[in-house]
C-alpha positions in Angstrom: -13.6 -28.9 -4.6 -14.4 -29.8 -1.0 -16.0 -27.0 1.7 -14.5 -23.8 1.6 -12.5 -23.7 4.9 -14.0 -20.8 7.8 -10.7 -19.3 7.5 -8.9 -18.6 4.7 -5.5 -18.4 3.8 -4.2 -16.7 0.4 -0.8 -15.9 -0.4 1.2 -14.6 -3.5 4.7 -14.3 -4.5 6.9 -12.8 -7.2 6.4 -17.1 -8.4 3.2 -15.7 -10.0 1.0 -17.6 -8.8 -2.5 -17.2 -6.0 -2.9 -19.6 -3.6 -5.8 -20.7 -1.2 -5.1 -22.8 1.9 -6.9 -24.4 4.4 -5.0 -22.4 7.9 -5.6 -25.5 9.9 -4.2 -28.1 7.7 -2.6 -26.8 5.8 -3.8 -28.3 2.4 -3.6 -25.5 -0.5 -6.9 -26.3 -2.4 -6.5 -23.7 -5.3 -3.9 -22.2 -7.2 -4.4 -19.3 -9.5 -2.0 -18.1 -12.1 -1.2 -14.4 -12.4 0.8 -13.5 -15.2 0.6 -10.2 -15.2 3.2 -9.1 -12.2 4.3 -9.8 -8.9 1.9 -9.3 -6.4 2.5 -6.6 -4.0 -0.7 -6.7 -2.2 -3.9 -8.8 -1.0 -6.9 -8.2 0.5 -9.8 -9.6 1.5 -13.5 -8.2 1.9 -15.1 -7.7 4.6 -17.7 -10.3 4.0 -15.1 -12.9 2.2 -16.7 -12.5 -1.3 -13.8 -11.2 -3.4 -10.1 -11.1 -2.9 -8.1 -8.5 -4.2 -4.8 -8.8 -5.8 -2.5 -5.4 -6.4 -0.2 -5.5 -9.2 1.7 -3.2 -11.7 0.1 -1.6 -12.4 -3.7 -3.3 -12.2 -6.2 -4.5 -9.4 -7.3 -7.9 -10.1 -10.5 -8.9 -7.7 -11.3 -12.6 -7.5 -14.4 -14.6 -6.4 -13.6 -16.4 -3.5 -16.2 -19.3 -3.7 -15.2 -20.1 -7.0 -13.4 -22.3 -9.1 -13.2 -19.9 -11.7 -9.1 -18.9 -12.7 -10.4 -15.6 -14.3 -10.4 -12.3 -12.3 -14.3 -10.8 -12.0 -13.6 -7.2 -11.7 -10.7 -5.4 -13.1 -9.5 -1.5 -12.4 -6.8 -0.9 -14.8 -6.5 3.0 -14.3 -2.9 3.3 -11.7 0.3 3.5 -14.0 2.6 1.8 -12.1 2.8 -0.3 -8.7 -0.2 -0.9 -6.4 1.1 -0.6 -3.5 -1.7 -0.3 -1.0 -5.5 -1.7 -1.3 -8.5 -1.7 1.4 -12.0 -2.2 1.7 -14.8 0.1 3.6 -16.4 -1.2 6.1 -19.5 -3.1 4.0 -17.6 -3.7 1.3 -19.0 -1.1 -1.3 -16.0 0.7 -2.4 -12.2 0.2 -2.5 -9.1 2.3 -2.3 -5.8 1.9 -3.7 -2.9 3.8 -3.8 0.6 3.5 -6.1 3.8 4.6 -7.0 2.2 6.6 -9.8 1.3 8.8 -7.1 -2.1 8.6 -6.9 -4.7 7.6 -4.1 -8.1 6.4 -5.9 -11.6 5.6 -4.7 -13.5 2.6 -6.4 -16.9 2.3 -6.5 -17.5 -2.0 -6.8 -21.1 -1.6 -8.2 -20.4 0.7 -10.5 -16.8 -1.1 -11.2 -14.6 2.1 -12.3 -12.5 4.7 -10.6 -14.5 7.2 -8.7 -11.8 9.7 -7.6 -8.2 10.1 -7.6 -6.2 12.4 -5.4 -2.8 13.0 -6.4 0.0 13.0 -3.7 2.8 14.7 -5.8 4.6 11.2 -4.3 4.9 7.1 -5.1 2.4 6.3 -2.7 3.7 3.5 -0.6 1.1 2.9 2.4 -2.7 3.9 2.4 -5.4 3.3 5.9 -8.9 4.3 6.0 -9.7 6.0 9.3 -12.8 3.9 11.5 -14.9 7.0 10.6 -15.2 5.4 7.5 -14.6 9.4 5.6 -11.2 9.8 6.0 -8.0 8.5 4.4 -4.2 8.7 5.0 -1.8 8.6 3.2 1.7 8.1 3.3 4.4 8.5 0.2 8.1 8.1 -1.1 8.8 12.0 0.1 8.3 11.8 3.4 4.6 13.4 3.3 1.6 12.0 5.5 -1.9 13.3 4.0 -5.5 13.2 5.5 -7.8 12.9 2.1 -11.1 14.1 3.1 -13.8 11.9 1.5 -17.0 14.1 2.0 -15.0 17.3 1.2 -13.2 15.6 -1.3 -9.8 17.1 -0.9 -7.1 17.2 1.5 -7.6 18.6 5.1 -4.1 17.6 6.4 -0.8 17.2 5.5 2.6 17.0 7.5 6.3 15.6 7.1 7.9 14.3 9.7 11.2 13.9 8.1 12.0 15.4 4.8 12.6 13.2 2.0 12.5 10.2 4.6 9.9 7.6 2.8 6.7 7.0 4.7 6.4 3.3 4.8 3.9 2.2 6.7 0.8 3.7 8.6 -1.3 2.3 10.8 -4.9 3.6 12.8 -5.9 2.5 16.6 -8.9 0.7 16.1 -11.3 3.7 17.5 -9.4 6.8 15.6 -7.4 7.6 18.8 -3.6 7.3 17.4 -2.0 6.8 14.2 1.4 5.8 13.9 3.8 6.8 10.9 6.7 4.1 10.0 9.8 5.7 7.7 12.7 4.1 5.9 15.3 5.5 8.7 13.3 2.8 11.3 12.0 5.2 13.2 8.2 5.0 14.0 6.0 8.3 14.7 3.1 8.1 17.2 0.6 11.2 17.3 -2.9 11.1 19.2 -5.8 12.3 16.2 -7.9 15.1 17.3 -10.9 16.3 15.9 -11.0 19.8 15.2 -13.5 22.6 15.7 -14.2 22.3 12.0 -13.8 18.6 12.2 -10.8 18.3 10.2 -8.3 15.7 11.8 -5.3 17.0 13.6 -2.1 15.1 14.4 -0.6 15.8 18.3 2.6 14.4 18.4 3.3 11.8 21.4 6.5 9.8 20.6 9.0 9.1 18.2 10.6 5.7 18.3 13.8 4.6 17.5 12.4 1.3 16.7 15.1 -0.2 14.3 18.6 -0.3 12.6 17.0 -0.8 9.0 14.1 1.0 7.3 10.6 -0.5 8.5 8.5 -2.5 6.1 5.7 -2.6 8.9 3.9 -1.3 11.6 0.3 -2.2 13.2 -1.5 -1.3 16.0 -3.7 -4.0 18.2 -6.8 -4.8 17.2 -9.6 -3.9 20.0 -9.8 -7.0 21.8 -6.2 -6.6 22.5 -4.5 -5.9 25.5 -4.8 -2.2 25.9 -1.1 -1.3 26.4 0.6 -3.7 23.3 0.2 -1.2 21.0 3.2 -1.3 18.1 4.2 -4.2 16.5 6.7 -4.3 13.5 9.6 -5.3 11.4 12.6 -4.3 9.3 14.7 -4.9 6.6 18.5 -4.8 7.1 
C-alpha cells in the first residue's frame, strides 16, 4: 500500500462496503467490507487513528494506518440504529446516540459503555458542546436535551415543536449559538447562555423557514470562517 494520503477521504453506503480515497486524485486505495448493515454514520478522530463506522445497531472503529479488514474496537450495547457518533476533543472517549433512544458515553481505553442517558426518543442527532462537558441532544419527538457530563444528568430540556423530529443540531464553534434543524424545514437559532449555576440556557433568536421538505442538515461555520455565513443546509423533498 503506498503513503497514506494527508487527507483522507472515507465513504460508505447502503453497497456495504468502506472506502479510503486519496481527496486529490482521487484513487480509492482500500476497500473494507461491512456486512453487518448500512452505514449511517462516520467519523474520524481527532488525531486520524481510528475511524468510526455507525451501524444497526453496532459501532465498528477501524485503524486507519492499517491494512487490516477487521474492526479493532467494537461497542455492541445500542439496540437499534446509530444514528449519531463523535469524538472529544483528544480523542479519549466517544459518544453515540440511536434510535433505541439512548445517548451513551464510551470510554476508548477502557473499550465499553460508560453511561447512557435515556431520551424517552429515537435519537436522531447528537453535538458535544466546545466546553468539552456538555451534550445535546436532539430526538424523533421533537425534544432538544443538554446532558450534563460532570453532573451526569440532564440540566436542559425544551421542544420547539411538539412531535416535530429534531434532525439536526449544530454548535458555533466557541458555544455562542446552537441551531435546531426539524422535519417541517424550519431551522431554530437560540444564543447559549451560561447560567448563574452554570447550567446552559437556550435564548431564542430566530426561526427560519429554511425549506419546503424536512432538513437532513444543518452546520454552523467553522471559526476561520467569515463571521456572518453562519447556516448552511439541505433537504429532502
Amino acid at each position: 500500500m503506498s503513503q497514506q494520503p494527508s487527507v483522507i477521504l472515507a465513504t460508505a453506503s447502503y453497497d456495504h462496503t468502506i472506502r479510503f480515497w486519496e481527496a486529490k486524485s482521487g484513487r480509492c486505495y482500500r476497500t473494507i467490507q461491512y456486512p453487518d448493515s448500512q452505514v449511517n454514520r462516520l467519523e474520524i478522530t481527532p488525531h486520524k487513528r481510528y475511524l468510526a463506522v455507525a451501524g444497526n445497531p453496532s459501532i465498528r472503529l477501524f485503524d486507519v494506518n492499517s491494512n487490516t479488514p477487521q474492526p479493532v474496537m467494537s461497542f455492541d450495547s445500542h439496540t437499534n440504529n446509530v444514528m449519531a457518533v463523535g469524538f472529544q476533543y483528544d480523542g479519549n472517549w466517544m459518544y453515540s446516540g440511536s434510535e433505541d433512544g439512548t445517548v451513551r458515553i464510551w470510554d476508548l481505553r477502557a473499550r465499553g459503555c460508560q453511561r447512557e442517558y435515556e431520551s424517552r426518543g429515537a435519537v436522531n442527532t447528537v453535538v458535544l458542546h466546545p466546553n468539552q462537558t456538555e451534550l445535546i441532544s436532539g430526538d424523533q419527538n421533537g425534544n432538544i436535551r443538554v446532558w450534563d457530563l460532570t453532573a451526569n444528568s440532564c440540566s436542559c430540556e425544551l421542544v420547539p415543536e411538539v412531535d416535530t423530529a429534531v434532525r439536526s443540531l449544530t454548535v458555533m464553534w466557541d458555544g455562542s449559538l446552537v441551531v435546531a434543524a426539524n422535519n417541517n424545514g424550519t431551522c431554530y437559532v437560540w444564543r447559549l447562555l451560561r447560567g448563574s449555576q452554570t447550567m446552559t440556557n437556550f435564548e431564542p433568536l430566530h426561526k427560519l423557514q429554511a425549506h419546503n421538505g424536512y432538513i437532513l442538515k444543518c452546520l454552523l461555520s467553522p471559526e476561520f470562517c467569515e463571521p456572518h455565513r453562519l447556516i448552511f443546509g439541505y433537504c429532502f423533498f
